[in-house]
N, C-alpha and C positions, 0 to 999 in steps of 0.2 A: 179437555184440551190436551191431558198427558196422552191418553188413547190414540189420536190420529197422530200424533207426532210420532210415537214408537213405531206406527203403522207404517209411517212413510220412511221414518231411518231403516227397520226391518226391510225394507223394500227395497230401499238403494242397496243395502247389502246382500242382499238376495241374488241381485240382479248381478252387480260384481263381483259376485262368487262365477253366478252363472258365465259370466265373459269371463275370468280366469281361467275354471275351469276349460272351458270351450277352445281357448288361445294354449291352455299348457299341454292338451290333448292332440290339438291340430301341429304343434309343435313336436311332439313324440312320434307322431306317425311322419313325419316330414324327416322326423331324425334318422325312424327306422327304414327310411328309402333312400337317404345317403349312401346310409350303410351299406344295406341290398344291392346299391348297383354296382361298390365296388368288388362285390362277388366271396365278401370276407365271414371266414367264419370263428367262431369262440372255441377253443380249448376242441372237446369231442364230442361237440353240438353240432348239428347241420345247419343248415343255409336257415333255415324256417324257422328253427328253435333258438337259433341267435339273432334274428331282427326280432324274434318277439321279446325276446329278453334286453333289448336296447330299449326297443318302445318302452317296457316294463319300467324299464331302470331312466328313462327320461320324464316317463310321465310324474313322477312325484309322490308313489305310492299312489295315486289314482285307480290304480288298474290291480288293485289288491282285492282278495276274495272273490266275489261271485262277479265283481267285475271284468276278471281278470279273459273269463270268457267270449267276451265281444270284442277283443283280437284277434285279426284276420291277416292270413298272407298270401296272396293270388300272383301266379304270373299268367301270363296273357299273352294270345298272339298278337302280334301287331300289326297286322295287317284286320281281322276280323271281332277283334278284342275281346275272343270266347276265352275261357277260364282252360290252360293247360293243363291244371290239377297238380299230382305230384309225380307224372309220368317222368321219366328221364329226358334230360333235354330240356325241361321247363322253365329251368334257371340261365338258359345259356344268353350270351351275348346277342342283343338284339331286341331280344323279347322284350316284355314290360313287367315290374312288378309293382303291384300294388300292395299298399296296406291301410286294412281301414279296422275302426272302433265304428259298429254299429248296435246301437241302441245300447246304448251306455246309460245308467238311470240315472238323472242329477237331481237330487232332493233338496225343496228350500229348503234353508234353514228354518225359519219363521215365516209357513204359510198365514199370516194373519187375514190376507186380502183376496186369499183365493185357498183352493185345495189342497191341501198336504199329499197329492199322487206326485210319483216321480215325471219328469220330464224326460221324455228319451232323446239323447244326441248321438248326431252319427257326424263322424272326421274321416276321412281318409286323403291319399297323395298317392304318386305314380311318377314311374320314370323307367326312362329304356336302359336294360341291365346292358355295362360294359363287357367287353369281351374279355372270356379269362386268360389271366397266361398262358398260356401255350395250348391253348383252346379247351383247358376241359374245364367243366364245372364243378364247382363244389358240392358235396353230397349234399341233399334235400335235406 
């Protein structure tokens, strides 16, 4: 009797981990395209190295260590929505940036019901970059 009960409390928490984590991550990268489209950047960081350090710093220590990897920041044309890269002009007004966490490994806690493999998630968000003051962009 104690066996399937712990089975099933393990579970429910398992699962609410899984939706937190999921919701605190989709939330970080949504944070980090606020940011991005107002064109802002941190101290003597460029454009890329400061949305990734927003995400970083919104996710909740999430994205520490080997996870820290599977942050991403793309801008896009917007018309064809091919990847600009980090050519000049990338970041300008118009365009779109994304940023996504892809394959992020979410490990249960207590696989009692199934395998102890990681589970991979993928988050991201998108929005059209504002125009900069006085039209130039911030360094990549």
């Amino acid at each position: 009797m104690v066996l399937p009960f712990f089975a099933m409390a393990f579970l429910i928490v398992d699962a609410a981990w899984g939706l937190f984590v999921k919701a605190s991550l989709q939330h970080a990268v949504q944070e980090g395209v606020r940011y991005a489209v107002t064109g802002q950047v941190s101290g003597s960081l460029g454009q890329v190295a400061s949305i990734k350090a927003v995400v970083t710093a919104q996710a909740m220590g999430l994205l520490s260590g080997s996870q820290s990897g599977t942050l991403s920041v793309h801008f896009l044309d917007p018309v064809s929505l091919t990847d600009l890269g980090t050519k000049p002009g990338a970041n300008q007004g118009g365009n779109l940036v994304e940023v996504d966490i892809s394959g992020y490994q979410f490990a249960p806690l207590a696989p009692l019901l199934r395998s102890g493999a990681a589970i991979p998630m993928n988050v991201s968000a998108a929005d059209r970059i504002e125009g900069s003051p006085g039209g130039v962009a911030p360094p990549l």
